[in-house]
N, C-alpha and C positions, 0 to 999 in steps of 0.2 A: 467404673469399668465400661460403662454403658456407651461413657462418653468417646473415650476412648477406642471404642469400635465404630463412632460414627465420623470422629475425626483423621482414623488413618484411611478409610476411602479415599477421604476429600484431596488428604496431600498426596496421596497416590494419585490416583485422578488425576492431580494439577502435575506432577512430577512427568507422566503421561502424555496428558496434554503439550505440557511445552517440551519436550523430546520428539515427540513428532512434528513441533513446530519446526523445530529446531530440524531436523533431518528434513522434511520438505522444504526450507530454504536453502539449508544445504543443496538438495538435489538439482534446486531451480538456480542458483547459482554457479555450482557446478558446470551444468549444462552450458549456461551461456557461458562461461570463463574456457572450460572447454571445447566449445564450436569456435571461441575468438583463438586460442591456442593453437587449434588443429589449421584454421585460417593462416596465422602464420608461421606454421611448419609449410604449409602449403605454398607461400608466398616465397619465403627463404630456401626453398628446397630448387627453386628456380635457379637461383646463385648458387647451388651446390653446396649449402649451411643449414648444417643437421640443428635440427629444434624439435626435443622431445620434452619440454616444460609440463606435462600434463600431473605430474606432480604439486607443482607451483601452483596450478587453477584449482585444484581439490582443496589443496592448505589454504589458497586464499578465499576457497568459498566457504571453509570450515570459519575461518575468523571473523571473515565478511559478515557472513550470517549470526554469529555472535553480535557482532559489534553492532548489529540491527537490532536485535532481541535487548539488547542495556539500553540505546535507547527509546524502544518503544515503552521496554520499563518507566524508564527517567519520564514519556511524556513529551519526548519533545515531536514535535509538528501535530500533536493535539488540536491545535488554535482554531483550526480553519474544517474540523469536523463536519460540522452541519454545511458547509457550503455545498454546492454542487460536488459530485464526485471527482470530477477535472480540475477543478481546482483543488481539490486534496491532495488527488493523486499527484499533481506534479508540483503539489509544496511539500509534499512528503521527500518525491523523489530529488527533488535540490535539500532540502532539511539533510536529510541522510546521506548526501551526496557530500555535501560539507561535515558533516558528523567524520564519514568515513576520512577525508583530507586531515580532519581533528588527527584521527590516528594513527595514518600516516605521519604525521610531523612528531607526535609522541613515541612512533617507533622509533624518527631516526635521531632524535634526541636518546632514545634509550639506547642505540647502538653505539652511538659516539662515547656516551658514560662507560659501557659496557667494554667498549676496545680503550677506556683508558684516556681517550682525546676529549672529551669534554663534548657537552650540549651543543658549542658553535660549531663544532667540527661535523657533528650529524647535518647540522642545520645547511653546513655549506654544500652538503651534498643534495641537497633537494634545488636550493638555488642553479648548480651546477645544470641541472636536468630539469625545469620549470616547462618545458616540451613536453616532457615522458609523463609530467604528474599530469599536466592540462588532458592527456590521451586517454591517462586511467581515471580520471576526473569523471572525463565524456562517457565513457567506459561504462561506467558502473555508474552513471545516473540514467542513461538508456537502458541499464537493466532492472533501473529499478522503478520506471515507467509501467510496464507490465505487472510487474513486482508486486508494488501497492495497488494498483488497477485491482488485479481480484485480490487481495488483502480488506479494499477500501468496499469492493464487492460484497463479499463476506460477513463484513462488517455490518454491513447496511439489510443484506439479504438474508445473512447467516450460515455459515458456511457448510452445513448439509443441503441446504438448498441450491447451492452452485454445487455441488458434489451432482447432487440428483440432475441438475441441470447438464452439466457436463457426461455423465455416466450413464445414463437412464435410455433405456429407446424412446423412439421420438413417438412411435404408438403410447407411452403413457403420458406421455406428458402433452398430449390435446385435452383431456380430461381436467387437466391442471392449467392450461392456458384458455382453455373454453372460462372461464373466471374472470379471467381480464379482457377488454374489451381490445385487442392488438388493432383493427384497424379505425378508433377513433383517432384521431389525432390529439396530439399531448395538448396539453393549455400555454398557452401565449402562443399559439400559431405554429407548433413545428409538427 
């Protein structure tokens, strides 16, 4: 019984944990899929051509964000952990930038099965529009440049400590940078 009471914290806890992960990628996706939506409401409203998609940008940040969380599961862009941060961050963000392309092509194979026309039939619609995927391509590996930045941040710092970095007055946190020596200069000359 004993065990038992120490083991339903942990899965709680973790159940916790990634629900909130899960909703702050969410929100940070959102956000950008959102700002690029309202962009082109703003752009087509010029031509007189209503664009209310802010629906589209929620759903595709609900999935987006999933389809991140499987594979950080799975491990993939792991490799290159210990490198510099920049080089993470933007092997992370092409890794998952093609991840996400992965499920794009798996969805419109699922469409085509689903309307009855077969795999090829999905498949000719992305050929059809090889423009529009190259946009959301670009899309959503510049957002997720930032993305992994504090993810890869986090990581490396911990992520109460960019919490308190980002949140905190700037009066506490001299106390806390009086520890590191900010105006030495880093080793190899920068």
């Amino acid at each position: 019984m004993n065990e038992q009471a120490v083991e339903k914290p942990g899965w709680k806890s973790r159940i916790t944990r990634e629900l909130a992960e899960y909703l702050i990628n969410v929100a940070y996706l959102f956000l950008f899929f959102g700002v690029f939506t309202m962009y082109r409401r703003l752009v087509l409203a010029q031509y007189k051509i209503s664009y209310l998609h802010y629906g589209y940008a929620f759903f595709k940040a609900l999935v987006l964000a999933k389809i991140v969380m499987i594979g950080d599961y799975l491990g993939l862009a792991r490799r290159l952990q210990e490198k510099p941060l920049i080089v993470s961050t933007l092997f992370k963000a092409v890794v998952f930038a093609v991840w996400v392309v992965f499920f794009n092509v798996f969805e419109r194979i699922a469409e085509g099965l689903l309307e009855g026309k077969g795999p090829a039939e999905g498949l000719r619609g992305i050929g059809q529009h090889l423009d529009i995927l190259f946009a959301g391509v670009l899309v959503v590996f510049f957002s997720f440049i930032p993305f992994f930045a504090f993810k890869e941040l986090g990581r490396v710092l911990g992520t109460r400590k960019i919490a308190w970095l980002f949140f905190k007055d700037r009066s506490a946190l001299k106390s806390e940078l009086s520890l590191y020596e900010k105006d030495k200069p880093m080793e190899g000359g920068m």
